[in-house]
VODO-388414 format. One record per residue (C-alpha): residue in one letter; x, y, z; residue number from 0. Coordinates in Angstrom, 3 decimals. Last residue first. Layout:
VODO-388414
a;X;Y;Z;NUM;
...
This chain:
VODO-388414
x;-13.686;-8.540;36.077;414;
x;-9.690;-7.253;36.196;413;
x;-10.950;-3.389;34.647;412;
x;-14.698;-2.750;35.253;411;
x;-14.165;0.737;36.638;410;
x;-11.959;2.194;33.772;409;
x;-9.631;4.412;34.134;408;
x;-9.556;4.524;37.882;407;
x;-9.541;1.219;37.789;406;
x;-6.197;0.980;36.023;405;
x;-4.649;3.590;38.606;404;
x;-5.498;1.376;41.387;403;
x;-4.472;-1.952;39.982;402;
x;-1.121;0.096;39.214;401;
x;-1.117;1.209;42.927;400;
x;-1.845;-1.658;44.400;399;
x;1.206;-2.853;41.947;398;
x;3.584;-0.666;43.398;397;
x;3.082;-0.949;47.005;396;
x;2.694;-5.072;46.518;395;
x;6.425;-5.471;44.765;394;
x;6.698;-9.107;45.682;393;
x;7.115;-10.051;42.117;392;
x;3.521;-11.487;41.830;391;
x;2.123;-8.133;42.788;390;
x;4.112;-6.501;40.108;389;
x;2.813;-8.260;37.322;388;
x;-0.129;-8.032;38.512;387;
x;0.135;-4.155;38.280;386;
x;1.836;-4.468;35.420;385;
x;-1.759;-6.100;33.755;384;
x;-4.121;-3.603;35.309;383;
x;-1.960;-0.906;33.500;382;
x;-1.558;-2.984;30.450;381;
x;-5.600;-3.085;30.112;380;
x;-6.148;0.592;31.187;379;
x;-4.388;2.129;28.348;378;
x;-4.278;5.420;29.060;377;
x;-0.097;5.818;29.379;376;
x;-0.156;4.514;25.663;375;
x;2.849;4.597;24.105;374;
x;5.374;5.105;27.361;373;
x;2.228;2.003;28.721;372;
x;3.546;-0.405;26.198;371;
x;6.682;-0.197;27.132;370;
x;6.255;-0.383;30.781;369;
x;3.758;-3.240;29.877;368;
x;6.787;-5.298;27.959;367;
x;9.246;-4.339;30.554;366;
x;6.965;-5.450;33.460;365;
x;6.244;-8.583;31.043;364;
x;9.631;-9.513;31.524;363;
x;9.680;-9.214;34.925;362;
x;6.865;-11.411;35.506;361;
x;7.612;-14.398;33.326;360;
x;4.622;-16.343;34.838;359;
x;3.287;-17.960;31.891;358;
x;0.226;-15.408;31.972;357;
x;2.131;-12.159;32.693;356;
x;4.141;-13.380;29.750;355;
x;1.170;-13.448;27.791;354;
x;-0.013;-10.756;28.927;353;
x;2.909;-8.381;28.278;352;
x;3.298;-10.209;24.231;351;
x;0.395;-8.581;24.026;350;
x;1.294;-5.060;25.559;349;
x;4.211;-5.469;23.122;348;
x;2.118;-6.275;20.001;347;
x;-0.222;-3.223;20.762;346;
x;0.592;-1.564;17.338;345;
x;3.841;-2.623;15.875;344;
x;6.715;-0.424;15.891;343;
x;8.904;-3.399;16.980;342;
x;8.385;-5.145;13.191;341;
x;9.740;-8.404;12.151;340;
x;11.592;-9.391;16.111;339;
x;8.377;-7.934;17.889;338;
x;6.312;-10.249;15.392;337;
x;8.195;-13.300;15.805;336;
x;8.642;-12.311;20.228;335;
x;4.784;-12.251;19.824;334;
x;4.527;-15.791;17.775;333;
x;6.157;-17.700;20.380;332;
x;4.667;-15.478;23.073;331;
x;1.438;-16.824;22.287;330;
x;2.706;-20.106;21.663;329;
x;3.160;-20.129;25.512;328;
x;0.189;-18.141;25.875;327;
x;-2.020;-21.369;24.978;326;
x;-5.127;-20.355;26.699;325;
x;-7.748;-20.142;23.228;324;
x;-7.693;-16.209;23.526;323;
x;-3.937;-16.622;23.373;322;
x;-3.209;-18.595;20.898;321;
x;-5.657;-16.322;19.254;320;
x;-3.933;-13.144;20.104;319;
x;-0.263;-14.725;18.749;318;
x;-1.841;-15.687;15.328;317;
x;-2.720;-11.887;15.489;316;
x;1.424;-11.036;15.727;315;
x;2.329;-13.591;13.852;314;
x;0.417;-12.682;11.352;313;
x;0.803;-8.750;11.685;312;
x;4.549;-9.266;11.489;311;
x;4.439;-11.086;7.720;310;
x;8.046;-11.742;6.902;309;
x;7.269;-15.364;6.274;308;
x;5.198;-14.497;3.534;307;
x;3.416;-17.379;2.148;306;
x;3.360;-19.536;4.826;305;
x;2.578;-17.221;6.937;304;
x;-0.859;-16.364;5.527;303;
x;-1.552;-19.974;5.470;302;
x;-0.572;-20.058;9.430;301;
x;-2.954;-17.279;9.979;300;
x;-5.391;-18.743;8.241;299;
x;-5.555;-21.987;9.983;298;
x;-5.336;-19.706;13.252;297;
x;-8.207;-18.297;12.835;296;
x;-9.832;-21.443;12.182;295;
x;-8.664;-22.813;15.166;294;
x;-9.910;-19.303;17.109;293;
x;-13.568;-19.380;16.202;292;
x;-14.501;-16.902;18.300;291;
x;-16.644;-14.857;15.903;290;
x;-13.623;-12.091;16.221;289;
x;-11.028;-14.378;15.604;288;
x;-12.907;-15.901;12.562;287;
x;-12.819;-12.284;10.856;286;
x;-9.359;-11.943;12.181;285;
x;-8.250;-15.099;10.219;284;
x;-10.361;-13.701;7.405;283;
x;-8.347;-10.289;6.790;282;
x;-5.024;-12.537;7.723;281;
x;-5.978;-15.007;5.111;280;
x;-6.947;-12.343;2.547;279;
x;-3.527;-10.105;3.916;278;
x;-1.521;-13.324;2.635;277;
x;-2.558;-13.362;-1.018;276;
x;-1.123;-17.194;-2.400;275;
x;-4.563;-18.204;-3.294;274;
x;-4.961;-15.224;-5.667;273;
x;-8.842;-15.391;-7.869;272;
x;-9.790;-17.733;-5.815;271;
x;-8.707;-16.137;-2.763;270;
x;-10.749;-12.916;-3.527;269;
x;-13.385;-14.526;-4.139;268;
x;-13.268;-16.326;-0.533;267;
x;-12.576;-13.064;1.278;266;
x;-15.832;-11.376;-0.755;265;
x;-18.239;-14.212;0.586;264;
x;-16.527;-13.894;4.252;263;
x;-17.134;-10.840;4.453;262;
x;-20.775;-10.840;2.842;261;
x;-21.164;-13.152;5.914;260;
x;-19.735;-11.269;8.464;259;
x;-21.830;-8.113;7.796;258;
x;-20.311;-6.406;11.371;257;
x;-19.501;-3.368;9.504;256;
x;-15.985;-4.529;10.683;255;
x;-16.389;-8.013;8.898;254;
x;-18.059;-6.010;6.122;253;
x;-15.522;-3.290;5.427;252;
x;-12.676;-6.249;5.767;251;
x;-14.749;-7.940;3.283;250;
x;-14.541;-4.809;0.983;249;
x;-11.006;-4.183;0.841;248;
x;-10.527;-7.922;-0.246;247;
x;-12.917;-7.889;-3.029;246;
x;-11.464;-4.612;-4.030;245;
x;-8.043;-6.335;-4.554;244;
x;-9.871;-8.257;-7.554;243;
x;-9.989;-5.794;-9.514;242;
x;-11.706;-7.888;-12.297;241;
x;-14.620;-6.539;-11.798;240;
x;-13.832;-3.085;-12.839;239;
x;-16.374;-0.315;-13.017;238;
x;-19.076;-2.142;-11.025;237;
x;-16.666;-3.655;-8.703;236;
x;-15.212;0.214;-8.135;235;
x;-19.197;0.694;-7.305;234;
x;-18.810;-1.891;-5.220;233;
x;-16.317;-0.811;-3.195;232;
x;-17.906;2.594;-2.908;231;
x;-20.817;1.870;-1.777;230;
x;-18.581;-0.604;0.815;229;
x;-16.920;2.422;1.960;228;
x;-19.583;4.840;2.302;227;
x;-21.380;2.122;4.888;226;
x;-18.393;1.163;6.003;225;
x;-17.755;4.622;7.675;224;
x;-15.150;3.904;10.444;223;
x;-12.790;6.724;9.353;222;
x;-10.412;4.318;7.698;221;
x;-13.199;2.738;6.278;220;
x;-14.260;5.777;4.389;219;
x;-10.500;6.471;3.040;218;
x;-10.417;3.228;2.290;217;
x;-14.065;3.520;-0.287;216;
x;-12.155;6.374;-1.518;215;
x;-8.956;4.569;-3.143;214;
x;-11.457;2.079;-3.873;213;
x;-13.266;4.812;-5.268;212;
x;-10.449;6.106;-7.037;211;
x;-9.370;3.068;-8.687;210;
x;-12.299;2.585;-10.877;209;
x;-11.642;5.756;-12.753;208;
x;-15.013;5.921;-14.465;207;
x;-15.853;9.409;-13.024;206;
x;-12.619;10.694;-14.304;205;
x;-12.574;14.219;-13.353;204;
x;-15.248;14.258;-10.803;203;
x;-13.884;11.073;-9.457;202;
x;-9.799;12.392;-8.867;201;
x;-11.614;15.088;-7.092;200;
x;-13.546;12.814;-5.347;199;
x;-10.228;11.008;-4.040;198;
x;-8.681;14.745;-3.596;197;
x;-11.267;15.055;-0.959;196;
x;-11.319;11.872;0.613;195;
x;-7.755;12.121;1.548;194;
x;-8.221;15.803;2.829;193;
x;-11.279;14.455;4.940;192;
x;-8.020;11.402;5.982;191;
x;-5.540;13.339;7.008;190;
x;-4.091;10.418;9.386;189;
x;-0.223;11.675;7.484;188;
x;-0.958;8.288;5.451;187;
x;-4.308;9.249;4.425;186;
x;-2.983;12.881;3.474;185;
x;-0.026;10.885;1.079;184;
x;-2.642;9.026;-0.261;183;
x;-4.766;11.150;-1.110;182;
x;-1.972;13.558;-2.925;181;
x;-1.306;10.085;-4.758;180;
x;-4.773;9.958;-5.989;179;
x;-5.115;13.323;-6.997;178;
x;-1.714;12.961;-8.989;177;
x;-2.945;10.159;-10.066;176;
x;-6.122;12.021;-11.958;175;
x;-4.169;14.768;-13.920;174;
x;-7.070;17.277;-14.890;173;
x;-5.485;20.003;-13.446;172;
x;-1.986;19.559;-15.503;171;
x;1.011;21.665;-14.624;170;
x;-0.345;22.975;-11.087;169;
x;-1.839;19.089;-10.729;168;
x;2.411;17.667;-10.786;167;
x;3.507;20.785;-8.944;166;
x;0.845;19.584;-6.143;165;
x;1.632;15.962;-6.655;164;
x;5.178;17.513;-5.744;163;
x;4.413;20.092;-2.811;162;
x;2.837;16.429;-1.270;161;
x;5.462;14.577;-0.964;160;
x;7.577;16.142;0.935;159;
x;4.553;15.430;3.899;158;
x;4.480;11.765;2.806;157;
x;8.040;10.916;3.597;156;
x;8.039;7.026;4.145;155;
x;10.581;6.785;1.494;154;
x;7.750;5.696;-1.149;153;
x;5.735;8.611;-0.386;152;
x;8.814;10.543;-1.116;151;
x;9.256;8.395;-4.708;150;
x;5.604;8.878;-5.251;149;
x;6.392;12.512;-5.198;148;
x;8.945;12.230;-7.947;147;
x;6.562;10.367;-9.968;146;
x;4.037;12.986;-9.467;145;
x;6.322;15.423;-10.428;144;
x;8.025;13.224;-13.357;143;
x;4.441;13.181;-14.442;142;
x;3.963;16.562;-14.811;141;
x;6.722;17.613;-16.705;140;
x;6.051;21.403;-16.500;139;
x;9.838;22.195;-15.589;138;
x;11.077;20.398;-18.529;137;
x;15.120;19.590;-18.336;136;
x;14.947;21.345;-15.025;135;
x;11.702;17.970;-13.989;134;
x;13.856;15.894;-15.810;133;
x;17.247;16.561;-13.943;132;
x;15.424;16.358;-10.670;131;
x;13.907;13.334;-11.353;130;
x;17.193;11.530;-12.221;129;
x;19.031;12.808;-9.185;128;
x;15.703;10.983;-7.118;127;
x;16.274;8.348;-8.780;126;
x;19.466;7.618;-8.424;125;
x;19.048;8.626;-4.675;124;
x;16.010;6.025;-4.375;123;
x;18.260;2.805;-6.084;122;
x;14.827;0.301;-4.728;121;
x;15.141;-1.272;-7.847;120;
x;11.875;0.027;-9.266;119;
x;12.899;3.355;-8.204;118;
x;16.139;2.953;-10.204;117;
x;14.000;1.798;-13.123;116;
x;11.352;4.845;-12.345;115;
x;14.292;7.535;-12.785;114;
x;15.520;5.624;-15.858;113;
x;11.850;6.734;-17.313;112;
x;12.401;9.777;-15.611;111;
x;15.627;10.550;-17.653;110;
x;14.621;9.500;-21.005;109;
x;11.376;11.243;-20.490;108;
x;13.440;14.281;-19.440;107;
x;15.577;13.737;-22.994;106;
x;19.244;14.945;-21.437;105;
x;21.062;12.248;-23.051;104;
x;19.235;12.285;-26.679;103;
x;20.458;9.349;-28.944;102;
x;22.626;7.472;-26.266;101;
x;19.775;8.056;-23.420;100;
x;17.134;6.110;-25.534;99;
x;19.723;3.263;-26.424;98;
x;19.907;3.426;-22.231;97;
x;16.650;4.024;-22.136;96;
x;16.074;0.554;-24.082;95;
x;18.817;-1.604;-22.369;94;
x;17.218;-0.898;-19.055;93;
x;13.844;-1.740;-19.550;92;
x;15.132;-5.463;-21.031;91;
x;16.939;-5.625;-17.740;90;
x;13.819;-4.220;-15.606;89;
x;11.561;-7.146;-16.876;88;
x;8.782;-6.204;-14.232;87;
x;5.604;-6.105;-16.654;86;
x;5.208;-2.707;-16.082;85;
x;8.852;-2.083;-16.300;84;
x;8.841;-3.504;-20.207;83;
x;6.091;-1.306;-20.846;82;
x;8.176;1.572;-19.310;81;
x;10.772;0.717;-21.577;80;
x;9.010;0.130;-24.551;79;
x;7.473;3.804;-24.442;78;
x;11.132;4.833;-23.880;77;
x;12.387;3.116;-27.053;76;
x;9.407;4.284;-28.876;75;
x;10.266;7.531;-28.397;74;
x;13.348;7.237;-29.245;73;
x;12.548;5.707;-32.732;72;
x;10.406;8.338;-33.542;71;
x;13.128;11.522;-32.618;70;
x;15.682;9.053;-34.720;69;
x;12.810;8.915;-38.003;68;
x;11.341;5.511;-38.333;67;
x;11.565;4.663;-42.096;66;
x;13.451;1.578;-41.329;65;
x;10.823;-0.011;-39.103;64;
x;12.879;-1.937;-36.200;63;
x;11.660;0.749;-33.583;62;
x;8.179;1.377;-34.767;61;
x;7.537;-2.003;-34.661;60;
x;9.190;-2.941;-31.386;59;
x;7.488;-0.146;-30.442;58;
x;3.747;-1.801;-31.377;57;
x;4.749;-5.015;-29.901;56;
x;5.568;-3.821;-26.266;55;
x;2.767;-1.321;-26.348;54;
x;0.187;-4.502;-26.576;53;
x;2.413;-6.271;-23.684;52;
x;1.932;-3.077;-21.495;51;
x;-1.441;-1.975;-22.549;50;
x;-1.997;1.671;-21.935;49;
x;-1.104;2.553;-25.038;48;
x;1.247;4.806;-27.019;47;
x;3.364;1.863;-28.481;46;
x;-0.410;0.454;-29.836;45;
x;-0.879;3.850;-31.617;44;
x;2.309;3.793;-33.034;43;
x;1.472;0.318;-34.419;42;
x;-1.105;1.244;-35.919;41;
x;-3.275;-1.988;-35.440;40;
x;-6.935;-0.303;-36.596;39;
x;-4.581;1.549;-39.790;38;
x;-2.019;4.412;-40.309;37;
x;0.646;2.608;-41.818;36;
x;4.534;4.071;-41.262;35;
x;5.215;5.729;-43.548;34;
x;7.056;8.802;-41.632;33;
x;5.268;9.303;-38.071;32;
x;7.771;12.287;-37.404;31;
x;5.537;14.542;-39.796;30;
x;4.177;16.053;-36.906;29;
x;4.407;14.361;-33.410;28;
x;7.435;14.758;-31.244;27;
x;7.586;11.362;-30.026;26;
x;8.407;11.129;-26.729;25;
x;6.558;14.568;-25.620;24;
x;3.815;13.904;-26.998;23;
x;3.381;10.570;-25.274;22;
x;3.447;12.219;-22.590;21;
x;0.810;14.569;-23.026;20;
x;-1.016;11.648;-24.258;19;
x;-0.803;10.049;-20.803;18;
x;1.219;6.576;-20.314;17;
x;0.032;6.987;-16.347;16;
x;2.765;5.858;-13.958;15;
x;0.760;4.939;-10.526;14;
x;3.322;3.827;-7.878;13;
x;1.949;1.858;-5.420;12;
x;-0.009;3.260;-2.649;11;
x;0.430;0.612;0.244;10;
x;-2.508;-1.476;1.736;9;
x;-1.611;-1.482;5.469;8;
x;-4.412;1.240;6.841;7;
x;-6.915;-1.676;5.977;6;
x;-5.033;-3.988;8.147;5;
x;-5.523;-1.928;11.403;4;
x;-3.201;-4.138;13.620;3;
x;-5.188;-6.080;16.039;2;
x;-5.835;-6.011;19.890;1;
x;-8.848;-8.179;20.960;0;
């Protein structure tokens, strides 16, 4: 069975970290607190957290407090901003850096904070201008590095990413994303021992940083060690059970551990928690694939559809179990879906080959397996299958030799 690697298609995200350093930075410390009550619900405290709707409250507070010196009141316009992106209002965001920008235009947490907006809104050369001029407004900026690097990993350009989470740790060694994001940037270039290693990294600094060993517990799985990985999963579980991505990471460790019914214990937690989370039905639609149970499969698949129609590796595995169950006329249905979504996909056009080789539309899947072969000139399968292909046209001399070829690869082709 020919499927997409679906751990290797959970993206890195953008981490922004509200850091102390940071915070520093956007509100100048010192006397700049003014009168502002220093109790358990400082409100300058809650504008520096983590929390997005906490941080919300506490800035509005600092911001509307008359006392609240200009450098203060900045600040806490920017710190609102970010909370505001973190919760995905990007207008509200927007109207506090640009209050931000009015009192101190060339502020670099002003400017990276609009840098992430225009990231947020997909506006990648606004950002990127915006990066720049925060990283020469305050070269050690650390997070506008990392966030600047994120923006290249965002792009699809992992290798330019890199010099910038390496900037980003140069300026502060104990800055955790910026291992992750290096990680990720080696996982996506197939580095995956250089992956691993800034995940540990990441670990050793923050050993209760529940994100790096799910970040880890990929990397593992990537490299076919489930055993590593699923450790890992749960210890992220132990950290953090309310992550409830991890419970998806680790069924597909199980299912290709061969555990299938922890699998299929972690898919169905994770679908409580999210019933509308279309890689858990596509993670247990291959799960069912692989046990043979192809209407179930395909139940999934068509749930995981449903909610994202955009979704190339459904089709595309709906496709193999339309297949597998004889029914290549839906196959090809739901390969030409896939094909028209996303032509880079693995294997989908030596699929979509068979099946066409299988409803007798032999020149088409000649172009299919032709195609498929200028990826993979080893692959055995499509080899055996244009050679068919051929035969059926009439052309015997060339698909002999196909057949021939295919054998040669491996013996027990066609049996």
């Amino acid at each position: 069975m020919r499927l997409a690697s679906l751990l290797a298609s959970v993206i890195a995200l953008p981490v922004l970290v509200a850091s102390e350093a940071q915070a520093g930075q956007a509100y100048s410390g010192g006397d700049s607190y003014g009168t502002i009550p220093r109790t358990s619900n400082d409100p300058l405290k809650q504008c520096n957290g983590t929390d997005p709707a906490a941080a919300i409250v506490g800035c509005t507070a600092v911001i509307d407090n008359r006392n609240s010196t200009a450098a203060l009141r900045n600040g806490a316009l920017l710190a609102r901003s970010r909370a505001y992106l973190q919760r995905d209002q990007a207008d509200r965001a927007l109207a506090d850096i640009e209050a931000a920008m009015k009192l101190d235009p060339k502020n670099p947490v002003g400017l990276a904070n609009r840098a992430y907006y225009y990231q947020s809104q997909g506006d990648f050369g606004r950002a990127l201008e915006d990066y720049n001029q925060a990283i020469a407004a305050n070269p050690k900026y650390f997070e506008a590095y990392n966030q600047r690097g994120n923006l290249k990993l965002q792009a699809g350009d992992p290798e330019k990413a890199i010099p910038d989470f390496d900037q980003a740790i140069a300026a502060n060694p104990k800055f955790t994303a910026a291992f992750i994001n290096r990680g990720e940037a080696y996982r996506a270039q197939g580095q995956t021992d250089k992956a691993i290693e800034n995940f540990t990294q990441a670990i050793q600094i923050e050993p209760r940083f529940a994100e790096a060993f799910d970040y880890r517990g990929v990397a593992y799985a990537d490299k076919g060690d489930y055993a590593r990985a699923v450790s890992d999963f749960d210890s992220a579980l132990k950290l953090n059970p309310q992550m409830t991505i991890v419970y998806t990471h680790r069924g597909i460790a199980n299912a290709a551990a061969g555990a299938k019914d922890r699998a299929l214990a972690d898919f169905d937690v994770a679908l409580k928690a999210d019933p509308m989370d279309a890689l858990v039905y596509v993670s247990r639609g291959d799960l069912y694939e692989k046990l043979g149970d192809f209407d179930r499969a395909i139940t999934d698949y068509d749930k995981a559809i449903m909610v994202d129609r955009t979704y190339a590796d459904a089709f595309n595995n709906r496709g193999t179990a339309y297949a597998r169950k004889g029914d290549y006329n839906k196959a090809v249905v739901d390969f030409d879906q896939a094909i028209a979504l996303d032509p880079q996909l693995p294997d989908v056009y030596a699929n979509r080959g068979l099946a066409l080789l299988k409803t007798a539309q032999y020149a088409r899947a000649i172009a299919d397996l032709d195609r498929a072969l200028m990826k993979n000139p080893r692959d055995a399968s499509s080899m055996y299958n244009r050679g068919v292909a051929k035969q059926q046209t009439g052309d015997k001399t060339g698909g002999d030799a196909d057949v021939a070829r295919a054998k040669g690869m491996d013996p027990t082709i066609g049996q």
